[in-house]
N, C-alpha and C positions, 0 to 999 in steps of 0.2 A: 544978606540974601536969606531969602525962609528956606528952613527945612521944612519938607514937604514928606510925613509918614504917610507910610503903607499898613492898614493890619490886617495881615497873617491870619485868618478866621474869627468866624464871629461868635465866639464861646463866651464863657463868663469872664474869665480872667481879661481879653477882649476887651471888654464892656465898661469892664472897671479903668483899665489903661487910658479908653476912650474920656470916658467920665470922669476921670481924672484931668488928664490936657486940656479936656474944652473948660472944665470949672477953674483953673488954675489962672488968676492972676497975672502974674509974673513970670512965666513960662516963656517970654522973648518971643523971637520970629521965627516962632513953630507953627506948624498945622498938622491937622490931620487931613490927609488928601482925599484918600479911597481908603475903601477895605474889597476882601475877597475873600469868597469862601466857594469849598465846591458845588453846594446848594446856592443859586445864587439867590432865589427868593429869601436865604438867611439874611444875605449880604444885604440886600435889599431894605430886608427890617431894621438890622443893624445902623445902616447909614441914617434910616429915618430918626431913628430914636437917638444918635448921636450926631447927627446934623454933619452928617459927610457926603461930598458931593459927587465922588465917581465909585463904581459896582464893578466889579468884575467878577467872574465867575468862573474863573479856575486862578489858581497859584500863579500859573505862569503865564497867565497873560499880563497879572500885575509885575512880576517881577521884568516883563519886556518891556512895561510899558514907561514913557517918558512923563509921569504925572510923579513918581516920589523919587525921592534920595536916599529915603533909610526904609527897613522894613519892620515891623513887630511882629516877632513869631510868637503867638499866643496860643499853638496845635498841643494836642499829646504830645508826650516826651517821645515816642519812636519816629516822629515826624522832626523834630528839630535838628538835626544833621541835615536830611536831605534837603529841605527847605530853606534852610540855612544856607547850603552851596549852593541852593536855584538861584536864590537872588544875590549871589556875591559875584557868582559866577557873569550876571546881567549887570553887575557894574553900583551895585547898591548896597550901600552900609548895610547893617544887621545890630538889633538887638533883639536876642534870643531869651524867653524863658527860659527860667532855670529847672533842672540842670540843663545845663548848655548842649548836652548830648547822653546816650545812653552810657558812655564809656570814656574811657581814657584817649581812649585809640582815636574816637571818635572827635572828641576835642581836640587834640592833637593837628589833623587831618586837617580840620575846617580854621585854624590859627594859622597854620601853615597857608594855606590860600588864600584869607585875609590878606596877610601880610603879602605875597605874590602879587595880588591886585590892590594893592594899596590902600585898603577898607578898612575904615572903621567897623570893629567887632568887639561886643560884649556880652557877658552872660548878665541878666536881670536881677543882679542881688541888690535889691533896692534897700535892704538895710544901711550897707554901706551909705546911703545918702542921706539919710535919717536926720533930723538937728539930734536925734536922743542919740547915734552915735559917735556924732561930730563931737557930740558936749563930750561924752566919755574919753575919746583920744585926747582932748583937750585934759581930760583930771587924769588921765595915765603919761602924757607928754609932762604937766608940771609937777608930777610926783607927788602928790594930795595922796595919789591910794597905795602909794609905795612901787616897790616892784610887786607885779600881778603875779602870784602863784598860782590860782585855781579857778575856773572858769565852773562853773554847776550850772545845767540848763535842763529843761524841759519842757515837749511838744508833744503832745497828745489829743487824739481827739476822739471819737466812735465816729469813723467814715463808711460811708454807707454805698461809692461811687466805686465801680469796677476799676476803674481809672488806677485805683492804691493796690488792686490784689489780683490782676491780669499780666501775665506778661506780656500778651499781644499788647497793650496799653503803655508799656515800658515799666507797670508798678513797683510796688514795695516803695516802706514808710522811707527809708533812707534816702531816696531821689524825692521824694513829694516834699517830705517838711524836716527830716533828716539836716539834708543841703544848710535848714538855718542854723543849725546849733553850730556844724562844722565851721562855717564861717567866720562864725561869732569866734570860736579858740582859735581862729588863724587870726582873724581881724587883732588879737587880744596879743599874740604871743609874739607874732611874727615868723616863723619858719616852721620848718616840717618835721613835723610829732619823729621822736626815735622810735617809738613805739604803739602800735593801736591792735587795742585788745575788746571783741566784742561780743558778747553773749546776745539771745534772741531766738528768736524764733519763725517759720517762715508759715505762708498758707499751701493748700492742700496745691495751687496752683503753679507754687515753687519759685515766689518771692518773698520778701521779705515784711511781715507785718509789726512787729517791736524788734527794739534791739537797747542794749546799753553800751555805750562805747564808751574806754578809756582811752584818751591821748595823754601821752607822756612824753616832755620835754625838755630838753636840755637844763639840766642843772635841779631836777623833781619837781619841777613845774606839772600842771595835770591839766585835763579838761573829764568830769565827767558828764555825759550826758544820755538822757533820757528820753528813746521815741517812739512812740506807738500810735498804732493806726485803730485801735480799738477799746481803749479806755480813755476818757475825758482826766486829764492829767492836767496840771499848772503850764501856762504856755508864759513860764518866765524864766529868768538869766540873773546872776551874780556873777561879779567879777569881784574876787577877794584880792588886793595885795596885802602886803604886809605892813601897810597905814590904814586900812582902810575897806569899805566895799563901795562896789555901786551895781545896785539894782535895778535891771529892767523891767518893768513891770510889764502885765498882759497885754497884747501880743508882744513879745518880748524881740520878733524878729522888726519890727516900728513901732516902737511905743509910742505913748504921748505923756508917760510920764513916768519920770524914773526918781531914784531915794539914794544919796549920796550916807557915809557914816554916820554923821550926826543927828541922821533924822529928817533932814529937811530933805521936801520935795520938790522936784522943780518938774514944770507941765513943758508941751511943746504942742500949743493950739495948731490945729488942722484946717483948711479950707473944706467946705461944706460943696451940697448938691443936693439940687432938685431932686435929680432920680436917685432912687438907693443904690446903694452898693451891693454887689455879690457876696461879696467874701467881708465883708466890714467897711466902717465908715474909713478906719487909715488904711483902705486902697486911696483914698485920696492921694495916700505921698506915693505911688507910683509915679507920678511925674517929677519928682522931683530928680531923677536920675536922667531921664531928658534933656534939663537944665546943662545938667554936665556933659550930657553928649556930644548938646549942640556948643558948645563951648569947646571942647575936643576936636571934633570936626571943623570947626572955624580954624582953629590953630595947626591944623594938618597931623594931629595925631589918629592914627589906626587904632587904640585904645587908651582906658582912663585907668591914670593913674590911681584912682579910686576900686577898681575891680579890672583888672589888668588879664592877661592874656594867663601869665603865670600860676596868677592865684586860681583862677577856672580850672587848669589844668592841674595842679596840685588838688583841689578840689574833687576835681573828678577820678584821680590817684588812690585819692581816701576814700570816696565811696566803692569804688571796686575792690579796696583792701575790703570792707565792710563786708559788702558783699559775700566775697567770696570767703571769709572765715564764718558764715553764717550758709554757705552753699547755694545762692541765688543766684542763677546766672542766663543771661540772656544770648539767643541766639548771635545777636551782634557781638559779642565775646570774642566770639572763631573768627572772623573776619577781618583781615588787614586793608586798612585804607593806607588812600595815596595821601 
């Protein structure tokens, strides 16, 4: 049976997801159905240029509508909660940009209803699906790199998009591009840091624009990492064990080619496209988590064991630890969800 997506506005991130699914191969009995955005003339152009066949022009007329099964929320981060339960609420799976929600509370909330309606729900950490981090769990499961003691990351860029330093927008680096480092030491370590410790600094609009975070782990295990939304910084990763390293190379949150101890390199070719990409040629592997969706949904699971309900909400734990030891905080904060 096809899954049949829905996306969630027609922005850049959008476009690449788009462009992503229709160039992929091997992507199975997927489509993309419709998109919808509030402008519909966007939606409009969107569909033209990614060759989808129905428009709609508000949120909720797609999430009532009987054309998709799953939806891609691809809005600002203060829109993915409510949009998120529009269409779970109308009976249709959900894979959410990351972060999954402004807050803790908030992911919390929308897991819990998932599960109540019996839906497939995921946040979009499309690293997890990577071959470059598959290959990794593979040299950390046969013990090539020993046991892993130290994760060392960095993400940085000069952003120039209100989106990183509004809070109307849901900003600060730690939800924009933060979110990848985080992962990367959960993906590495397995459980939750005893301790996070974070230095940084916020903008005049009282979010968060750099920070360094330390997580520390049972037994002196570490993760340092480095995020900033205003210096072009290395967007790479090391994972040290105690045989060994292995390095991600740029963009370190999909690479295409990583360096084991020895020196050697190993690549992880990418499928191509006519249209460019927004954000870089590996949006390509946006779809690759798809695969697994649709794979999950055929077998009646509500989530993937690859990015699981737990790890989102541990995820979104740590950046509110973050957060709030650097003083950022957003009106959603105060607010208890059902």
């Amino acid at each position: 049976m096809t899954l049949r997506w829905g996306i969630v506005s027609a922005g850049l991130i959008s476009g690449d997801f788009a462009n992503a699914m229709n160039t992929f191969p091997d992507k199975g009995d997927q489509v993309i159905a419709a998109v919808a955005a509030r402008d519909i003339s966007k939606a409009e152009e969107f569909a033209k240029t990614y060759n989808i066949a129905k428009v709609f022009g508000s949120y909720e007329a797609l999430a009532k509508s009987k054309d998709i099964d799953i939806a891609y929320i691809g809005t600002l981060n203060p829109y993915h909660y409510e949009l998120s339960k529009l269409f779970l609420e109308n009976g249709k799976h959900v894979l959410c940009e990351k972060p999954l929600c402004l807050n803790a509370k908030q992911s919390e909330s929308l897991i819990k209803l998932a599960k109540k309606k019996n839906l497939f729900l995921m946040e979009a950490i499309w690293s997890r699906f990577s071959p470059a981090y598959l290959d990794l769990e593979k040299e950390l499961e046969s013990g090539k790199l020993g046991e892993p003691r130290l994760v060392e990351g960095n993400f940085g860029f000069v952003c120039e998009s209100d989106r990183m330093f509004k809070k109307v927008y849901g900003g600060g680096a730690i939800l924009d591009i933060g979110i990848y480092l985080l992962q990367l030491s959960q993906y590495v370590f397995k459980e939750e840091p005893q301790k996070v410790t974070t230095i940084g600094s916020l903008c005049e609009d009282g979010v968060d624009v750099s920070e360094t975070v330390i997580l520390e782990y049972s037994g002196g295990r570490r993760a340092v990492l480095n995020v900033d939304s205003t210096l072009d910084i290395s967007i790479k990763a090391t994972v040290y064990g105690t045989k060994g390293r292995y390095v991600l190379h740029e963009p370190f949150h999909f690479p295409l080619e990583t360096t084991v101890s020895d020196g050697s390199k190993k690549s992880f070719p990418i499928h191509t496209s006519s249209i460019p990409y927004n954000f870089g040629a590996n949006s390509a592997g946006l779809v690759y988590q798809t695969v697994n969706i649709a794979k999950c949904i055929r077998e009646g699971k509500i989530e993937s064991p690859r990015m699981s309900h737990k790890e989102s909400l541990l995820l979104a734990k740590l950046m509110d630890t973050v957060r709030k030891q650097l003083g950022a905080h957003f009106d959603a904060d105060d607010i208890e969800y059902p």
